[in-house]
ZAMARGU-4260 file (C-alpha; in steps of 0.2 Angstrom, whole numbers, plus 5000, padded with zeros to 4 digits):
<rodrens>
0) 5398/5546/5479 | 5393/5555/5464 | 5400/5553/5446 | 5413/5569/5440 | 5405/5567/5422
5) 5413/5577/5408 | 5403/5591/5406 | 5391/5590/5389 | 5399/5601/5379 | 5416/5595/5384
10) 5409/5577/5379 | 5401/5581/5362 | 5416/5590/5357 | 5424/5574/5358 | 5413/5566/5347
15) 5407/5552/5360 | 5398/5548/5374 | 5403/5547/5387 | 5391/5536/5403 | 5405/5538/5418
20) 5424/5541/5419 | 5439/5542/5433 | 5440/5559/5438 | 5456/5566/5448 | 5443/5575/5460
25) 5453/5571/5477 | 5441/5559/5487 | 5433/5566/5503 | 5421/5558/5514 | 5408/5573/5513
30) 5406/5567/5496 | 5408/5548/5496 | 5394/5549/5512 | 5383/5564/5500 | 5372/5550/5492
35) 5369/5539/5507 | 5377/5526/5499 | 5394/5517/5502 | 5400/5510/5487 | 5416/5496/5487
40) 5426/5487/5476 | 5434/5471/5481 | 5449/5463/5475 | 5450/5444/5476 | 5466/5435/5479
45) 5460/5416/5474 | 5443/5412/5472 | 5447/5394/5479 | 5460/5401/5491 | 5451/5397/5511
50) 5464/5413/5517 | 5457/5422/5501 | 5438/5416/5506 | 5439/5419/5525 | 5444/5438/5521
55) 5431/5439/5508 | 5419/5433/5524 | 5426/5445/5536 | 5425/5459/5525 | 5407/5457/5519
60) 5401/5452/5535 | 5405/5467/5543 | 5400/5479/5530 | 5382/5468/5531 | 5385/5462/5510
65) 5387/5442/5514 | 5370/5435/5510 | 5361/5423/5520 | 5367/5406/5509 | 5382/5403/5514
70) 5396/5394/5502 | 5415/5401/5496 | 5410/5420/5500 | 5422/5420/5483 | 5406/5414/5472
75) 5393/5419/5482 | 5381/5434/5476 | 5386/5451/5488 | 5369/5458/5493 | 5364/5476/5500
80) 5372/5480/5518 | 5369/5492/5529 | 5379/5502/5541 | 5375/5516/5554 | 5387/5528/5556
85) 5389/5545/5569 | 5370/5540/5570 | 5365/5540/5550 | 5361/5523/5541 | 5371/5521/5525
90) 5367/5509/5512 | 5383/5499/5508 | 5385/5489/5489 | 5399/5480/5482 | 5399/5487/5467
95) 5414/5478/5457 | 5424/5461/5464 | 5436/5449/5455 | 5449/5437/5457 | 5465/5445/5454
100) 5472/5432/5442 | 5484/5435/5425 | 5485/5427/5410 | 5500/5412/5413 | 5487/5408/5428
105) 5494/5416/5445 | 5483/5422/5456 | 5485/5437/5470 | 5494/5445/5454 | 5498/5463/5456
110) 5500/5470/5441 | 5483/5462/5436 | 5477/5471/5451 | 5483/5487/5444 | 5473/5483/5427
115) 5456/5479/5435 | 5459/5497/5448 | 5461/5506/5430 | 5445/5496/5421 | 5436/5499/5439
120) 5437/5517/5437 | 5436/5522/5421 | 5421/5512/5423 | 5412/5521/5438 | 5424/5536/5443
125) 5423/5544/5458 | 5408/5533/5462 | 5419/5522/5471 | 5420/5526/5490 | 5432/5514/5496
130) 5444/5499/5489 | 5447/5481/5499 | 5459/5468/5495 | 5464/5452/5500 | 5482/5457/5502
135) 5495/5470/5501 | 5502/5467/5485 | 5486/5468/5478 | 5481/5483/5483 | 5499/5491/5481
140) 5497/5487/5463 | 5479/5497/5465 | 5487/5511/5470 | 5499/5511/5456 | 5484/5513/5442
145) 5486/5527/5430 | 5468/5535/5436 | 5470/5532/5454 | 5461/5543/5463 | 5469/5556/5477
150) 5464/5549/5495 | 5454/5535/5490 | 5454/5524/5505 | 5462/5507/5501 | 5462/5492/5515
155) 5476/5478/5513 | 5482/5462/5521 | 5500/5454/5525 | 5510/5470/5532 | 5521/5471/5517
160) 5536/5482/5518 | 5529/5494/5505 | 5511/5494/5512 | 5518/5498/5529 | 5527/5515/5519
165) 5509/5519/5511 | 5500/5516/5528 | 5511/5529/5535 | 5511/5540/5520 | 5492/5540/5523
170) 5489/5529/5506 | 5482/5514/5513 | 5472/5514/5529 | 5476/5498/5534 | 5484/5478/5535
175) 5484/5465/5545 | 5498/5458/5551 | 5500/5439/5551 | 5513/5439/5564 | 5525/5433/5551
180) 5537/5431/5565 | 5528/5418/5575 | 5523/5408/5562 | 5540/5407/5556 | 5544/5401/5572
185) 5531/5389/5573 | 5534/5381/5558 | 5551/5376/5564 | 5544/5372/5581 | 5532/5360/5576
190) 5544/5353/5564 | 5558/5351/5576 | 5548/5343/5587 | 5540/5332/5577 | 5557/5326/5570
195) 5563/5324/5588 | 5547/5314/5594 | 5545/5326/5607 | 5532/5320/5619 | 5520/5336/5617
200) 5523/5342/5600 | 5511/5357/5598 | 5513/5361/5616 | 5532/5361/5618 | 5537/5377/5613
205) 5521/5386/5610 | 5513/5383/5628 | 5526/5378/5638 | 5546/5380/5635 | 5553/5366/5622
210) 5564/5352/5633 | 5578/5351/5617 | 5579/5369/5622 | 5571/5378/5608 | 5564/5391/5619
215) 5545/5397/5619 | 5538/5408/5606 | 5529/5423/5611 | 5514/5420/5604 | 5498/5413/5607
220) 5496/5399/5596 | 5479/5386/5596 | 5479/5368/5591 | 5464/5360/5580 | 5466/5342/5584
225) 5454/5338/5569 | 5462/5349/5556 | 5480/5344/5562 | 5481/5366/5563 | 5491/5375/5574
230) 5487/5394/5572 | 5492/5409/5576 | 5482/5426/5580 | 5482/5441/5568 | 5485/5459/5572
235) 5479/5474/5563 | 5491/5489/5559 | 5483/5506/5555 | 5492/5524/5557 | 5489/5522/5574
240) 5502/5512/5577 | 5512/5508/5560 | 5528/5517/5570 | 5530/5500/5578 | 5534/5492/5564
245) 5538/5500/5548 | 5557/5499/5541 | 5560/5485/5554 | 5572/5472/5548 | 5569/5453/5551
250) 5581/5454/5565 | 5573/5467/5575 | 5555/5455/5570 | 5564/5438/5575 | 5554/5433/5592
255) 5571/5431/5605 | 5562/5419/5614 | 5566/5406/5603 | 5584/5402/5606 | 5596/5389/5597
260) 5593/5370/5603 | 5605/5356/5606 | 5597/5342/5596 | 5607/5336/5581 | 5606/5346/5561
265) 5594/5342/5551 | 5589/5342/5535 | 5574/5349/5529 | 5564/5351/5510 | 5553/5367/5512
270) 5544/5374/5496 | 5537/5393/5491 | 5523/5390/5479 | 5530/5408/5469 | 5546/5415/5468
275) 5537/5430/5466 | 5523/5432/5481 | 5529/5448/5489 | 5524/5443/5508 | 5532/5427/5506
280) 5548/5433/5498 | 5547/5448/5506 | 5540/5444/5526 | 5544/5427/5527 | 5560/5421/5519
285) 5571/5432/5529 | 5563/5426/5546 | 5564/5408/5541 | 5583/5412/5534 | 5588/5419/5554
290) 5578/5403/5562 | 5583/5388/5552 | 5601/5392/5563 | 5591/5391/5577 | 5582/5376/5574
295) 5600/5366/5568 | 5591/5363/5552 | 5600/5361/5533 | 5588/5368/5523 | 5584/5367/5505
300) 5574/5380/5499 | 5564/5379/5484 | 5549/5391/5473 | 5536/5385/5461 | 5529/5399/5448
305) 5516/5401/5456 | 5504/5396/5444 | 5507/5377/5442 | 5508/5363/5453 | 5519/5355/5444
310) 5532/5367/5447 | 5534/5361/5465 | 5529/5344/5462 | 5543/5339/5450 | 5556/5351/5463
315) 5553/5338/5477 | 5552/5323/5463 | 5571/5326/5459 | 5576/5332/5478 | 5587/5317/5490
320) 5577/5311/5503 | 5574/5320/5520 | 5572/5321/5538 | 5556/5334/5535 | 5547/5343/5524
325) 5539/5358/5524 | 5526/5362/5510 | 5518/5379/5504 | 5506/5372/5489 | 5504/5380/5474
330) 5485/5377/5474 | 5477/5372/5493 | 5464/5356/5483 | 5484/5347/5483 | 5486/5340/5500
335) 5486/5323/5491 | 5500/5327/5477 | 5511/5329/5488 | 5509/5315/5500 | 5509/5304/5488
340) 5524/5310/5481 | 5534/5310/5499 | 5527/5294/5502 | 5533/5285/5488 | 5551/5293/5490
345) 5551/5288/5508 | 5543/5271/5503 | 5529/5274/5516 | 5513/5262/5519 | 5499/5263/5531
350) 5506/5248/5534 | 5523/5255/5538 | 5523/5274/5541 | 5535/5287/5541 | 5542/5295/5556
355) 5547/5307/5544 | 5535/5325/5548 | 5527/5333/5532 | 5521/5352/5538 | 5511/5361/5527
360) 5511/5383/5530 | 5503/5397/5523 | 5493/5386/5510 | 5481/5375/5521 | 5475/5360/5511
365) 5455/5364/5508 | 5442/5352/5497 | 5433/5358/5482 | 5421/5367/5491 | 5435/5376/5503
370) 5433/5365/5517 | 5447/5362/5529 | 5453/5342/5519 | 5453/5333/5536 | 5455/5318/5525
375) 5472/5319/5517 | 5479/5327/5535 | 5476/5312/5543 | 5484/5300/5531 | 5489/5281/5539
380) 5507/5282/5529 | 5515/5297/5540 | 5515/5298/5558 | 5515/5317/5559 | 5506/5328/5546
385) 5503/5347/5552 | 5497/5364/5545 | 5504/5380/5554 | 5499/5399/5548 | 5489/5411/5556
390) 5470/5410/5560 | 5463/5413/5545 | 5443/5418/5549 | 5450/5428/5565 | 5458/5439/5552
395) 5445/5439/5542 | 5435/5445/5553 | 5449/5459/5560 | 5450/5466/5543 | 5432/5468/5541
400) 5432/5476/5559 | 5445/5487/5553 | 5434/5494/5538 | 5420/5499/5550 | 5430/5508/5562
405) 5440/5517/5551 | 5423/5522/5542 | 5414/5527/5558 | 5431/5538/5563 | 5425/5547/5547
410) 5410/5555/5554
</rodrens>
């Protein structure tokens, strides 16, 4: 897209110069495609993140800017792409990407995302052809900059509440949809059966109905023997079909499959690593408040800040002992932290392990370098470690898909 520059005259006037600046010039494709060059911004949720790194792949991967070394897309170097679309090749650039982190050290942050948009644009203007962000609240707090531009196309991730509105309002073009639902339902599955010994554990209730008569969830689910991973599959949400689901209420989410079992209450430690994290707080929390009935489980809720471990670390520290736990770490390198910490509450040994399940969600445990830590889920002190979420390279690789399609409906 070309620059809206400030006319010379206007600019002198002034008294400085002026090299670009956002310009309220409603975007249109005719002049975003003019140059033959797509041009895209990128906001980053957590550079270390392996959710935030598989939609970073997906999305430069379709667009043709993931270079041939592969690492963390988050610290690799975008390259040119290319894209052919109604039968023209475009050139595609990244021209702007960062991790959306604020100053007390929360990353995904909104408001920082709103920040960066504004910097972004008065920056390069109406050169921008097209936003991505690595979720919904991100690119909500895009939306909100002072200089947003009318019509800029804006892609999301989680099927928030408010970027279901702007989906339908035509703000943002797309989300993908984590099937909240489903993995709320198979976080208490797995869990359920994991504190009932269940002969199958990841196949009663997700493959086959639960014998404690817990139900089936709805969804398909898949099991990673070596990660320990149950996931779920992603779904994307455009205008085409945002009806389905926008102003839907947990209840009318909740999958009726699952239906309350007989086996006795239990009780349960689960962990959000913010208090603040819009799809958790907002998506998850009331699906998880309608199951935990369900599942006869007494919960204890509790949030970090979202910035430290030790937040979350020092709220299991001073909790009773359990019958499960349920972990959504602050940062995914700290698989270890916390089974350490459960370990020596429960007084477990590799000599003596714990019956007593630990199931990490949303957040799975990664190494340094944003590998699945295979390691730390197979620790000798519990007898059942689990991760459940939804798959995150599958949605990766749907929000990328998404882009393209959208930009080839353009033509």
């Amino acid at each position: 897209m070309k620059k809206q520059l400030i006319p010379f005259v206007a600019a002198a006037l002034l008294g400085t110069t002026i090299v670009s600046c956002g310009s309220s010039t409603a975007w249109t494709w005719a002049n975003a495609s003019a140059d033959g060059t797509i041009k895209y911004c990128l906001l980053i949720g957590q550079i270390d993140h392996n959710d935030s790194a598989a939609r970073t792949a997906g999305i430069r991967d379709a667009l043709g800017t993931r270079g041939a070394k592969k690492t963390n897309p988050n610290t690799e170097t975008a390259v040119e792409g290319k894209l052919t679309l109604g039968g023209k090749e475009y050139k595609v650039v990244e021209i702007e990407a960062a991790e959306q982190k604020n100053t007390a050290g929360a990353t995904w942050d909104q408001q920082t995302a709103t920040n960066t948009t504004e910097t972004w644009i008065n920056k390069h203007g109406n050169d921008i052809d097209l936003f991505v962000s690595n979720n919904d609240g991100m690119a909500v707090g895009a939306i909100g900059a002072t200089n947003w531009i009318e019509n800029e196309p804006i892609f999301g991730y989680d099927s928030n509440a408010d970027a279901l509105q702007y989906i339908k309002d035509g703000k943002i073009m797309g989300t993908i949809n984590q099937n909240a639902s489903a993995q709320a339902a198979g976080i208490f599955m797995i869990t359920r059966n994991a504190v009932d010994k269940v002969a199958e554990p990841t196949a009663e209730g997700f493959s086959k109905a639960s014998t404690n008569g817990y139900g089936k969830i709805d969804a398909t689910y898949n099991y990673n023997a070596t990660n320990k991973s149950m996931l779920v599959d992603n779904f994307a949400i455009t205008s085409t079909n945002v009806d389905k689901y926008v102003g839907k209420t947990a209840a009318q989410l909740v999958d009726t499959n699952v239906t309350k079992g007989t086996t006795a209450s239990k009780k349960v430690w689960m962990s959000y690593y913010s208090a603040s994290d819009t799809f958790l707080n907002s998506n998850m929390k009331p699906l998880f408040e309608i199951y935990d009935d369900k599942f006869n489980f007494e919960m204890t809720y509790t949030s970090g800040d979202g910035a430290s471990e030790t937040s979350s670390l020092n709220n299991l520290d001073s909790a009773a002992a359990q019958d499960a736990y349920v972990i959504n770490m602050v940062k995914t390198t700290s698989t270890n932290l916390y089974l350490d910490k459960i370990a020596t509450k429960l007084g477990a040994s590799t000599s003596s392990p714990t019956d007593v399940p630990v199931v990490f969600w949303n957040r799975q445990g990664t190494n340094a370098d944003g590998s699945v830590d295979t390691v730390n889920m197979a620790d000798a002190r519990f007898n059942s470690i689990y991760y459940v979420g939804f798959d995150a390279n599958q949605g990766g690789q749907l929000q990328g898909k998404m882009i393209v399609d959208w930009l080839k409906a353009q033509k």
